[in-house]
DRENLUMNU-896592 format. One record per residue (C-alpha): residue number from 0; residue in three letters; y negated, x, z negated. Coordinates in Angstrom, 3 decimals, decimal comma, always signed. Layout:
BEGIN
<site><lumro>NUM</lumro><papa>ala</papa><y>Y</y><x>X</x><z>Z</z></site>
...
This chain:
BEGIN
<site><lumro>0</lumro><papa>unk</papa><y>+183,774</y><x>+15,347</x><z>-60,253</z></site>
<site><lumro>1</lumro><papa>unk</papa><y>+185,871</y><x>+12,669</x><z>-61,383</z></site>
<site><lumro>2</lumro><papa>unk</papa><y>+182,974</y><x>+9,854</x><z>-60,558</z></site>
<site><lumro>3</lumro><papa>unk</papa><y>+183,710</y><x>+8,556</x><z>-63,884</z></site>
<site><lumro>4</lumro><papa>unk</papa><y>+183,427</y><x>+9,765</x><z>-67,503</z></site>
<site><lumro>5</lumro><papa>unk</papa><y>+186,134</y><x>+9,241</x><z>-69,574</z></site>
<site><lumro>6</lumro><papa>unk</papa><y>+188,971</y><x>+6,608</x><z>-69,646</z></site>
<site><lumro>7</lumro><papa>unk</papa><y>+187,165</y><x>+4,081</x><z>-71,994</z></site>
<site><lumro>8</lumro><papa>unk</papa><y>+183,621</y><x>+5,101</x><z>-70,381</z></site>
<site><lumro>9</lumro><papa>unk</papa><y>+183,883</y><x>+3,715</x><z>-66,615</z></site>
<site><lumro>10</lumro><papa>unk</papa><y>+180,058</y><x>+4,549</x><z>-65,543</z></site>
<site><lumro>11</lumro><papa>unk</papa><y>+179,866</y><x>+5,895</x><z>-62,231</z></site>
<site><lumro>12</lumro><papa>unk</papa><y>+178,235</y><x>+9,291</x><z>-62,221</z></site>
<site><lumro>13</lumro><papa>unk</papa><y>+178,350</y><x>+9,542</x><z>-58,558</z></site>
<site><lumro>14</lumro><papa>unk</papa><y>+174,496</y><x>+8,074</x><z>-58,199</z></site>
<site><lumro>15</lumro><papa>unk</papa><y>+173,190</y><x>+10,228</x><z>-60,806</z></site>
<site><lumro>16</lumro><papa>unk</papa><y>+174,438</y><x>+13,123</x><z>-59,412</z></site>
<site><lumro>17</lumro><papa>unk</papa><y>+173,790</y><x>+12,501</x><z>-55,853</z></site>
<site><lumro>18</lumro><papa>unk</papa><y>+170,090</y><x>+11,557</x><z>-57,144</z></site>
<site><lumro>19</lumro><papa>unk</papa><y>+169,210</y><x>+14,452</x><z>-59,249</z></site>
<site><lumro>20</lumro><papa>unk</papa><y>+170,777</y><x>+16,658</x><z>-56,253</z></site>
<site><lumro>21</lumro><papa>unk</papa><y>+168,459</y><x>+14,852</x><z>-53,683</z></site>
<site><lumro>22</lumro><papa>unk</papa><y>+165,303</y><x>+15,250</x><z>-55,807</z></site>
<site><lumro>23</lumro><papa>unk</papa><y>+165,899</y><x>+19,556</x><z>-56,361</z></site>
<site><lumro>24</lumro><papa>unk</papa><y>+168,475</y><x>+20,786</x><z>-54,529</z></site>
<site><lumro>25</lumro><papa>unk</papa><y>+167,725</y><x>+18,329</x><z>-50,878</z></site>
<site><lumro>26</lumro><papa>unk</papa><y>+165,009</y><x>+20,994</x><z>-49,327</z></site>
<site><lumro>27</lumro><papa>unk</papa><y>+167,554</y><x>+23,899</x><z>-47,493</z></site>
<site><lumro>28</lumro><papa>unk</papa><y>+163,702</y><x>+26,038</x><z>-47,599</z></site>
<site><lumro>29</lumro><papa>unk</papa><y>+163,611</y><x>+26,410</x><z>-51,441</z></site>
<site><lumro>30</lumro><papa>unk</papa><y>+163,863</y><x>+29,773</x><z>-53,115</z></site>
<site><lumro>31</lumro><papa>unk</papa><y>+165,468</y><x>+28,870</x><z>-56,065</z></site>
<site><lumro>32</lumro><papa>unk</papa><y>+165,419</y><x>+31,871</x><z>-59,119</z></site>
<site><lumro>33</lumro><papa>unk</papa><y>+167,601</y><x>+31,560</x><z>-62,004</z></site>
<site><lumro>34</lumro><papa>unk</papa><y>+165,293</y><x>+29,962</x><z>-64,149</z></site>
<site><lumro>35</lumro><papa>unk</papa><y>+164,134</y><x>+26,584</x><z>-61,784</z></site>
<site><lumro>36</lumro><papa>unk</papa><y>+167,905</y><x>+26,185</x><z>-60,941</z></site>
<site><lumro>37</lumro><papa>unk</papa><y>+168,245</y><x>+25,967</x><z>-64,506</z></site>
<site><lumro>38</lumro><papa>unk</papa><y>+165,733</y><x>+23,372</x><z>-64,883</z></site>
<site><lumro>39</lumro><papa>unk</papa><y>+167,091</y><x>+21,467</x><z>-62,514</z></site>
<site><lumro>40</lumro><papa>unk</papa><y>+170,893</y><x>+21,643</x><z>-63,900</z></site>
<site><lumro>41</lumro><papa>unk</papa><y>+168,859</y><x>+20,616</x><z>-67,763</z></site>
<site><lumro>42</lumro><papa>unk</papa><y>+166,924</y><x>+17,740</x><z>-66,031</z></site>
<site><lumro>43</lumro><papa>unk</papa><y>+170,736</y><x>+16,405</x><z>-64,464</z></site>
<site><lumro>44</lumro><papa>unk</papa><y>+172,591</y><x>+16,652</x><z>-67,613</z></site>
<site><lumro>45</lumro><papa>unk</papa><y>+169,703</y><x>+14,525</x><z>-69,665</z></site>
<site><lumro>46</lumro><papa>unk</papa><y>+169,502</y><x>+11,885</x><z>-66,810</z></site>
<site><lumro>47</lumro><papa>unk</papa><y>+173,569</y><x>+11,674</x><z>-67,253</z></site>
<site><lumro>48</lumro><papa>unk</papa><y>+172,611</y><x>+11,318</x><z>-70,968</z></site>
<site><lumro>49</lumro><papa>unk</papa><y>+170,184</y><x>+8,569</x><z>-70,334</z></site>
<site><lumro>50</lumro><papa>unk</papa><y>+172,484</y><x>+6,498</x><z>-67,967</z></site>
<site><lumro>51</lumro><papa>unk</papa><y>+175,362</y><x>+6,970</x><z>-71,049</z></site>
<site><lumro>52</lumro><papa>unk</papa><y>+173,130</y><x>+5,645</x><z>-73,319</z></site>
<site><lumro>53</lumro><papa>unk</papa><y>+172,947</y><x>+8,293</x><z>-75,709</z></site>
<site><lumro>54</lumro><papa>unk</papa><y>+173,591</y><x>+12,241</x><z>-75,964</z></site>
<site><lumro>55</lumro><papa>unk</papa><y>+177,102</y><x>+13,009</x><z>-74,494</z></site>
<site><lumro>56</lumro><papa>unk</papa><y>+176,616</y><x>+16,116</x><z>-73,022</z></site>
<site><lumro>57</lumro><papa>unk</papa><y>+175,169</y><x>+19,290</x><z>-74,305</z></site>
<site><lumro>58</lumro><papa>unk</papa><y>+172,824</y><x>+21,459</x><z>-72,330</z></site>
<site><lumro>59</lumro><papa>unk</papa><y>+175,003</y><x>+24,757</x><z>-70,737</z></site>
<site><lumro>60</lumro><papa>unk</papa><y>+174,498</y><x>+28,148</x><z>-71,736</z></site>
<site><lumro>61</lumro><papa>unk</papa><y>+173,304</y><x>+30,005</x><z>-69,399</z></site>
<site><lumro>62</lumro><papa>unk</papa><y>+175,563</y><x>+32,604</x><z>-68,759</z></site>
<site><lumro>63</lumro><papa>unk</papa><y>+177,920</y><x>+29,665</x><z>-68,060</z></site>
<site><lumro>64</lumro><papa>unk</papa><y>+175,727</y><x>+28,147</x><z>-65,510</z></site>
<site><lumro>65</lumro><papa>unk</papa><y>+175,625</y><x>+31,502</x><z>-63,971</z></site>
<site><lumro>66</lumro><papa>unk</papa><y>+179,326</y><x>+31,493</x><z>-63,899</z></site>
<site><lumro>67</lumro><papa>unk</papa><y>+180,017</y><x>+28,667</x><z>-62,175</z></site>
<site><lumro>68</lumro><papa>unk</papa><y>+177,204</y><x>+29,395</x><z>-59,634</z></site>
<site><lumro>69</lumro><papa>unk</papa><y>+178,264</y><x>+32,254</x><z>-58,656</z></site>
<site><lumro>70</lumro><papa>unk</papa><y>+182,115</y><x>+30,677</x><z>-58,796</z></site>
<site><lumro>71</lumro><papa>unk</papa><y>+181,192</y><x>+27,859</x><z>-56,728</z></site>
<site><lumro>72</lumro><papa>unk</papa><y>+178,608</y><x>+28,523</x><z>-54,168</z></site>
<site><lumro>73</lumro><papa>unk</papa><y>+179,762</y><x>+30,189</x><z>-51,337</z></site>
<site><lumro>74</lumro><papa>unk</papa><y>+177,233</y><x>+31,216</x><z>-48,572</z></site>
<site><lumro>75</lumro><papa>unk</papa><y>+174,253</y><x>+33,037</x><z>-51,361</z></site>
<site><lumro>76</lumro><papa>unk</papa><y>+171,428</y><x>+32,670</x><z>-48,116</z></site>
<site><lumro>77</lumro><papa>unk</papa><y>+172,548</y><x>+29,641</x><z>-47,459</z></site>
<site><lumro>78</lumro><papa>unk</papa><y>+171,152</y><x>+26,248</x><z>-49,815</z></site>
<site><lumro>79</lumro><papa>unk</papa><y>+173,729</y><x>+24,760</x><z>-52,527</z></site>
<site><lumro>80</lumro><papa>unk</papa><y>+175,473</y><x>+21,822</x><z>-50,569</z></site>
<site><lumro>81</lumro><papa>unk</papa><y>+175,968</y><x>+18,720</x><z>-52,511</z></site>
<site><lumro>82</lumro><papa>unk</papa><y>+179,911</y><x>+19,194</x><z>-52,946</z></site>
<site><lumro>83</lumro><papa>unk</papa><y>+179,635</y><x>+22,677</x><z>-54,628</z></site>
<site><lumro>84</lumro><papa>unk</papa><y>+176,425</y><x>+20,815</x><z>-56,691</z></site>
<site><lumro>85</lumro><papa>unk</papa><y>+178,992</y><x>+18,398</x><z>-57,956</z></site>
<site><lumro>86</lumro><papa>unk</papa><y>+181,621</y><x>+21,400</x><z>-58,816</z></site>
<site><lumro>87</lumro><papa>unk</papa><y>+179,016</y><x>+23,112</x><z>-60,645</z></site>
<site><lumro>88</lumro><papa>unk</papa><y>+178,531</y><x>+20,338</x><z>-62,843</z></site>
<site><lumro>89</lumro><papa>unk</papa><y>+181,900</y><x>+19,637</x><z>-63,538</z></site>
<site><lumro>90</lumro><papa>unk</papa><y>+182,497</y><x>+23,546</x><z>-64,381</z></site>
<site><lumro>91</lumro><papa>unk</papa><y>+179,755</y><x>+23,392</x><z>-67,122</z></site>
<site><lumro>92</lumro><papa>unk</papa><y>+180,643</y><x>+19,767</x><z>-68,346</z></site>
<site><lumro>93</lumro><papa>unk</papa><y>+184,181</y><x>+20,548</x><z>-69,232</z></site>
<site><lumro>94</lumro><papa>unk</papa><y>+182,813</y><x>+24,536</x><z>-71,094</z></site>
<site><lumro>95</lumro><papa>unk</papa><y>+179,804</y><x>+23,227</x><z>-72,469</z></site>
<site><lumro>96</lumro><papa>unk</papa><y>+181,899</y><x>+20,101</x><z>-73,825</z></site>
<site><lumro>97</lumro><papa>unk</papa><y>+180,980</y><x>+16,241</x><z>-75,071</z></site>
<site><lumro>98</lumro><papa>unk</papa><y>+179,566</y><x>+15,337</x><z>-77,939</z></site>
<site><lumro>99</lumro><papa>unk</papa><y>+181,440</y><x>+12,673</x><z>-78,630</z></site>
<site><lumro>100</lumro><papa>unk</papa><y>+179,161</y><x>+10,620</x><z>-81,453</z></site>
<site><lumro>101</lumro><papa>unk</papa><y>+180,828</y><x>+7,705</x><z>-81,320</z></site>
<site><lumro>102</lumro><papa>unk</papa><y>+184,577</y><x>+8,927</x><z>-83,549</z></site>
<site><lumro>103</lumro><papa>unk</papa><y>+182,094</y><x>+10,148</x><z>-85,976</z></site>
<site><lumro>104</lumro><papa>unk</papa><y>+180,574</y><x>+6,789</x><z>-86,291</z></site>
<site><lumro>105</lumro><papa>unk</papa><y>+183,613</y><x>+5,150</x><z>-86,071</z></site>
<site><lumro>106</lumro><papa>unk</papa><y>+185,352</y><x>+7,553</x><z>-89,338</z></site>
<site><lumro>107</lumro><papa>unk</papa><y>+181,822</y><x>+7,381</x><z>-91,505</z></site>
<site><lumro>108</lumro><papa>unk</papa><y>+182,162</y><x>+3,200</x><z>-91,210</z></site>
<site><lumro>109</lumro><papa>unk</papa><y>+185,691</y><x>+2,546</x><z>-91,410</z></site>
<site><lumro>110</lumro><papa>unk</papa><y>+186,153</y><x>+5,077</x><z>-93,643</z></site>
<site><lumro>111</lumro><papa>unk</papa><y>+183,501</y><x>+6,182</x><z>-95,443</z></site>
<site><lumro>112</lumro><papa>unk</papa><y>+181,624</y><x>+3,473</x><z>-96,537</z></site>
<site><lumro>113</lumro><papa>unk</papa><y>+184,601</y><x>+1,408</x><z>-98,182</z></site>
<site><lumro>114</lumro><papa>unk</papa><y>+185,178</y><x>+4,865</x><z>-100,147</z></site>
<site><lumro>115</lumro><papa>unk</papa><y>+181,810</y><x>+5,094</x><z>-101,065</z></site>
<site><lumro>116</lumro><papa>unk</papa><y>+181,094</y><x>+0,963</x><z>-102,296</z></site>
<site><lumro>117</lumro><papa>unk</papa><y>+184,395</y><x>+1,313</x><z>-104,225</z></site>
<site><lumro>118</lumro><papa>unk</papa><y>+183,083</y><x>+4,119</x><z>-106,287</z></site>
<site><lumro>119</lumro><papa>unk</papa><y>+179,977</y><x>+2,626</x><z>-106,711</z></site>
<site><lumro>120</lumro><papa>unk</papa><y>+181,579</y><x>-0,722</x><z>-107,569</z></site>
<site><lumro>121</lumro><papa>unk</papa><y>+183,677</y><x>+1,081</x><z>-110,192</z></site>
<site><lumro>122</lumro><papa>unk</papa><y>+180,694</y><x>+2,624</x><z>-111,678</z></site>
<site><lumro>123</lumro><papa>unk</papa><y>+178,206</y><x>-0,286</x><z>-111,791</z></site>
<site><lumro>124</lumro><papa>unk</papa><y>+180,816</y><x>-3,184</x><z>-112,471</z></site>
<site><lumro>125</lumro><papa>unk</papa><y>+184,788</y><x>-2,098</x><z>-111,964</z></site>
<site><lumro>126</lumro><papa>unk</papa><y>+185,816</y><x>-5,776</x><z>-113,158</z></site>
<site><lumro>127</lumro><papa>unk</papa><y>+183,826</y><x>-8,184</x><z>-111,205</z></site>
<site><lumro>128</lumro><papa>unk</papa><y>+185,435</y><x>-8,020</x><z>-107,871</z></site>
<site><lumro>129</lumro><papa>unk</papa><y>+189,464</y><x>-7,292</x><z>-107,610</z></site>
<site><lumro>130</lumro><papa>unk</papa><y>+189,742</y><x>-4,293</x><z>-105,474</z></site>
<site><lumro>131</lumro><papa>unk</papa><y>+192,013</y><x>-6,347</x><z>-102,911</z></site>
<site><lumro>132</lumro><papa>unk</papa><y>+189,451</y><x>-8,647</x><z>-102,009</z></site>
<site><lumro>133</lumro><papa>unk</papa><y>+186,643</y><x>-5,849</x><z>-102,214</z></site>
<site><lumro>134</lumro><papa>unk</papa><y>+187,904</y><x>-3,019</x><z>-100,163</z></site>
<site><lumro>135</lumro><papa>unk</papa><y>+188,957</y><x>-4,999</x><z>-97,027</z></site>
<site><lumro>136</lumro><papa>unk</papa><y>+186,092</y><x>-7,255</x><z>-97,287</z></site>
<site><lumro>137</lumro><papa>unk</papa><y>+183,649</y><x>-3,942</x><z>-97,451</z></site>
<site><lumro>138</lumro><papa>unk</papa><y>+186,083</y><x>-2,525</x><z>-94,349</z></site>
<site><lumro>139</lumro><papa>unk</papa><y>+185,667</y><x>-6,010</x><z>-92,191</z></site>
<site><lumro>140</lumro><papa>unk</papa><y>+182,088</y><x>-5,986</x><z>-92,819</z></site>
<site><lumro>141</lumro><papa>unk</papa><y>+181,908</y><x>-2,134</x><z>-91,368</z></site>
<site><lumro>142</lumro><papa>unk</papa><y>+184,215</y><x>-3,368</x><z>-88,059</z></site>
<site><lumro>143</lumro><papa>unk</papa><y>+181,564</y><x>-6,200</x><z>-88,064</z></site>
<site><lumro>144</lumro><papa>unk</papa><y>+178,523</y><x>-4,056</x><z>-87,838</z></site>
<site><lumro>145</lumro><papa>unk</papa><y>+180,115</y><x>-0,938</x><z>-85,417</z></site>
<site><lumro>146</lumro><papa>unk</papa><y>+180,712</y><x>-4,266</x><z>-83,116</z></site>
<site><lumro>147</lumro><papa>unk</papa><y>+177,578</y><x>-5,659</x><z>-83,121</z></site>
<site><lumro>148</lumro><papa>unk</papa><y>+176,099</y><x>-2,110</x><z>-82,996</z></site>
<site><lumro>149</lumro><papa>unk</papa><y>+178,300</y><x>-1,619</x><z>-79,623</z></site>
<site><lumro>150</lumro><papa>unk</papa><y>+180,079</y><x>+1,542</x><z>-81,285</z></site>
<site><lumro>151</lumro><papa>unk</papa><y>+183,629</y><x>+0,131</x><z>-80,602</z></site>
């Protein structure tokens, strides 16, 4: 599965996903129905969530799941082996997609909020501050805080 997320992101998945497949999918006796296995693929993707620190990952459709069960997992009497566990996830990480919070963050401070003060400085007093002190001194201050925030 690529062990890591992303090229900037370098948490290891690998323990996450071998736990989560340990705790459901371990037991070769369980009858699994379409519903439980779902469960268990919902319960994976918010422990990934949890160990990223925020919500990365959306929850798969199910027809997707279904997919990439039925893609992936090759003997149907037999119990889901850890290896096609890990394809699975991979298949409905890269459909279901990434969230991806953190350039939306990063566009609404750097951005956004110098934008915004200016106009408001223009409306409540346009002359007291020249605009090339105020604008990168509003724009440092928004670096400043997605910093200390741990956004970039």
């Amino acid at each position: 599965m690529g062990q890591t997320i992303g090229k900037e992101e370098k948490k290891d998945i690998g323990p996450i996903v071998g736990k989560c497949y340990d705790k459901y999918f371990a037991d070769p006796n369980k009858k699994w129905n379409s519903a439980e296995f779902y469960h268990a693929i919902c319960e994976t993707v918010e422990e990934l969530n949890k160990m990223l620190g925020s919500t990365q990952f959306h929850v798969p459709k199910s027809s997707t799941l279904e997919e990439a069960y039925n893609k992936h997992h090759n003997g149907k009497d037999k119990s889901l082996t850890k290896d096609e566990f890990q394809k699975i996830l991979q298949d409905i990480i890269l459909d279901s997609g990434v969230t991806g919070m953190g350039i939306k963050d990063i566009l609404l401070f750097i951005f956004g909020i110098p934008i915004v003060t200016t106009f408001i400085k223009h409306k409540a007093a346009p002359n007291s501050i020249p605009n090339d002190v105020f604008i990168p001194a509003v724009t440092s201050a928004s670096v400043f805080l997605l910093s200390r925030l741990n956004k970039i």
